[in-house]
C-alpha positions in Angstrom: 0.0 0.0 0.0 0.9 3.5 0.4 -0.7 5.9 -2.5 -3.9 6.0 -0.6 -2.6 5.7 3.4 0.9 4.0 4.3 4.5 5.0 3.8 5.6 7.9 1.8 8.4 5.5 0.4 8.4 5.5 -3.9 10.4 4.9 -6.5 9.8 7.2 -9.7 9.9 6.2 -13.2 9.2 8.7 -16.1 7.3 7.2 -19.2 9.0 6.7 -22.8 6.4 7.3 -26.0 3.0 9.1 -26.5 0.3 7.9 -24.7 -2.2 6.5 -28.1 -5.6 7.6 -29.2 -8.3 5.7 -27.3 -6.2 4.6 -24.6 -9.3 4.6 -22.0 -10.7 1.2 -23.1 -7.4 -0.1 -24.9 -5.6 0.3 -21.4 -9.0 -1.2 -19.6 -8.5 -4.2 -21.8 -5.0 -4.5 -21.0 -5.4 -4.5 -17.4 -7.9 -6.8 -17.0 -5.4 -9.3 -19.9 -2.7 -8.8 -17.0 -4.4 -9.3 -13.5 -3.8 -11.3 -10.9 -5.0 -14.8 -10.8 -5.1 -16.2 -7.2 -2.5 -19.4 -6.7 -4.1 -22.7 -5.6 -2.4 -26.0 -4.7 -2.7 -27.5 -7.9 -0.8 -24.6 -9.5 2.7 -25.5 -10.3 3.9 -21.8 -10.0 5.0 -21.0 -6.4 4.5 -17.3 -7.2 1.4 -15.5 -8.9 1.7 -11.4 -9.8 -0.8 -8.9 -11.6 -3.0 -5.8 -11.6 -5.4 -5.6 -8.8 -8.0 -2.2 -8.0 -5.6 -0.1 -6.1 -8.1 0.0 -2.8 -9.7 -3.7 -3.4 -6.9 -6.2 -3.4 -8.8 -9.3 -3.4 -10.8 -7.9 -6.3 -9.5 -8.5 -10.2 -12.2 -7.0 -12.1 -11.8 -3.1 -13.7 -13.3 -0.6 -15.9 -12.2 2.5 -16.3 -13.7 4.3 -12.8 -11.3 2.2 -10.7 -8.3 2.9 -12.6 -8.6 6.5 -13.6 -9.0 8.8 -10.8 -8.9 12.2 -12.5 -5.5 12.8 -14.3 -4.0 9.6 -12.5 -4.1 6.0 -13.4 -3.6 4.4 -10.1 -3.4 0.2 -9.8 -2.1 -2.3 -7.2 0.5 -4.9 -8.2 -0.2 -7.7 -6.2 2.1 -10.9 -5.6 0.9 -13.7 -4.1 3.8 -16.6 -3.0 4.1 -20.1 -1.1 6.0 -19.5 1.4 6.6 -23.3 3.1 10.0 -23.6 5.0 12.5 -25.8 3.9 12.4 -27.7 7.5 9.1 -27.9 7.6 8.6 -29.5 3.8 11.6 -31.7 4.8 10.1 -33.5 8.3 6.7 -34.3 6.5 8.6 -35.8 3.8 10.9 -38.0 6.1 7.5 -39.1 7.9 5.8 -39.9 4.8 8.4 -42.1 3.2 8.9 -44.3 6.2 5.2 -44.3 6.6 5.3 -45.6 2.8 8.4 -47.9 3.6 6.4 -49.6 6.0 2.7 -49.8 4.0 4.9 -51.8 1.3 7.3 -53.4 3.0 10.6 -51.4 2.1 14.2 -50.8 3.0 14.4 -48.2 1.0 12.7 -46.0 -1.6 13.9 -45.4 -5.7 14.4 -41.7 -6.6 11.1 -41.5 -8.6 9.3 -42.9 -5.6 11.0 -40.2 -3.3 10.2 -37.6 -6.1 6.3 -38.6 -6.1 6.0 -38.8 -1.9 7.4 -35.0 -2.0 5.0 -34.0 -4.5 2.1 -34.9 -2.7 3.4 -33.9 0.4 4.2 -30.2 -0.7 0.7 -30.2 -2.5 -0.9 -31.3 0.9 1.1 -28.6 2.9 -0.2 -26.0 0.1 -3.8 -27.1 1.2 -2.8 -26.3 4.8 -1.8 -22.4 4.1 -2.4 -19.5 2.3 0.1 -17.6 0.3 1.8 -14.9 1.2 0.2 -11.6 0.0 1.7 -8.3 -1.3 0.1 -5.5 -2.4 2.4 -2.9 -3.4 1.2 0.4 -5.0 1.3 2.1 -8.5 -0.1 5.7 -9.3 1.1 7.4 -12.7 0.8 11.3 -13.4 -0.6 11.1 -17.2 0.2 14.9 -17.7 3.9 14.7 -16.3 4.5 11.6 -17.6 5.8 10.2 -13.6 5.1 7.1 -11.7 5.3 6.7 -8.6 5.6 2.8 -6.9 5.6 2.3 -3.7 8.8 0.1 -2.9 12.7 0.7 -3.2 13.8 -2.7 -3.6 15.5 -4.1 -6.7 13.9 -7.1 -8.1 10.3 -5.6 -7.2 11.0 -2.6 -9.1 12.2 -4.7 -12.0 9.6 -6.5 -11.9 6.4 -3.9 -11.9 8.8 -2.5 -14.9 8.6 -5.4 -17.1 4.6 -5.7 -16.3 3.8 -2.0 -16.9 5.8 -2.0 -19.9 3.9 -5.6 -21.5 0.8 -4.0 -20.0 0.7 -0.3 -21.6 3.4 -0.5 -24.2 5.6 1.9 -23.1 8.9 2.1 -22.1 9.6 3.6 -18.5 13.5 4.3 -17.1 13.9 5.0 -13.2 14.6 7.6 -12.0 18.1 9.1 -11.6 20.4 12.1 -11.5 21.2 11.6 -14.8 17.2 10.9 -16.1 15.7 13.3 -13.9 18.2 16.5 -15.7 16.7 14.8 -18.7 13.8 14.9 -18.1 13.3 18.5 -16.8 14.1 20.2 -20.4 17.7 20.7 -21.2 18.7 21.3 -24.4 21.4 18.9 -26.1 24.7 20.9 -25.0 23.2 21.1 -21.9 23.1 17.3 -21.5 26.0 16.8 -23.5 27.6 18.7 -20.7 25.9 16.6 -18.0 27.3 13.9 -19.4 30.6 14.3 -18.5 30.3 15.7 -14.8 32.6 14.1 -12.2 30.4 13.0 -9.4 31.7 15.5 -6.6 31.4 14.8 -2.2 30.6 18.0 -0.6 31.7 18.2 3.1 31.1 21.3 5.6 30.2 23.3 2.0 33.9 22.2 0.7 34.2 20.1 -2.9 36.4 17.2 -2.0 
């Protein structure tokens, strides 16, 4: 969360290209193509993502009154993930293969045997509990061209890039020194020039 309540922790990306001519119900359609499907235990994806209604995460539907709010297309990424611990996966497996040793008379098991007993096993654990959500939000400024995500780490942020940019067909960069001097208007010597700054450490006012 965050766009509506939350932290005040974002990332910005500025958007690449023109925004095309009825984009209302071409970027509807999109949306709805790329959002979230819940995981169940038969799935054999540990990990779901997509688009959800930025103040109804458990919801997937959309038309264009809950994703444009004025000038603003706001949306919730939502991941959803198994999250079964490695000990926990490994003691029900140990139980179940000398449970399965004994039923049929067994010293020990063949790997394709082993490989079928942790398969059931993890798909019975995946009955037992819910995955992980995350709901992490998006809100983009269609007159200045800025989005604004609400998380700083890494892979998240490279992820929500690759599904904005599948989603709307435009290319976004994050933000930077570099992007945002870009991005504000400079003419081409200005840049030029930016481009070949030192990076400098100011201490007590004094350039190092």
């Amino acid at each position: 969360m965050g766009a509506i309540k939350g932290s005040l922790s974002y990332k910005i990306f500025h958007v690449q290209g023109e925004i095309e001519d009825g984009w209302k119900q071409k970027y509807v359609e999109r949306i709805q193509k790329n959002a979230f499907t819940p995981l169940t235990p038969d799935d054999e994806d540990e990990i779901s993502e997509g688009w959800v209604p930025i103040d109804r995460p458990l919801q997937s539907e959309f038309d264009i009154y809950t994703v444009l709010f004025d000038h603003f297309i706001n949306l919730g990424f939502r991941q959803d993930r198994y999250s079964i611990s490695s000990a926990l996966l490994k003691a029900h497996v140990a139980e179940a293969e000398r449970e399965f040793m004994a039923q049929n008379d067994k010293d020990e098991l063949s790997k394709f045997e082993r490989d079928d007993i942790k398969a059931i096993v993890k798909h019975e654990l995946k009955e037992q509990h819910l995955p992980k959500m995350r709901v992490l939000d998006m809100s983009w400024d269609l007159q200045s061209g800025r989005i604004r995500f609400w998380s700083q780490a890494n892979k998240m942020c490279e992820t929500f890039q690759g599904y904005f940019e599948d989603t709307f067909g435009l290319k976004v960069l994050p933000a930077n020194p570099y992007i945002n001097a870009v991005e504000s208007g400079l003419n081409e010597e200005q840049i030029e020039k930016l481009g070949v700054l030192e990076p400098a450490t100011f201490i007590d006012g004094v350039v190092q």
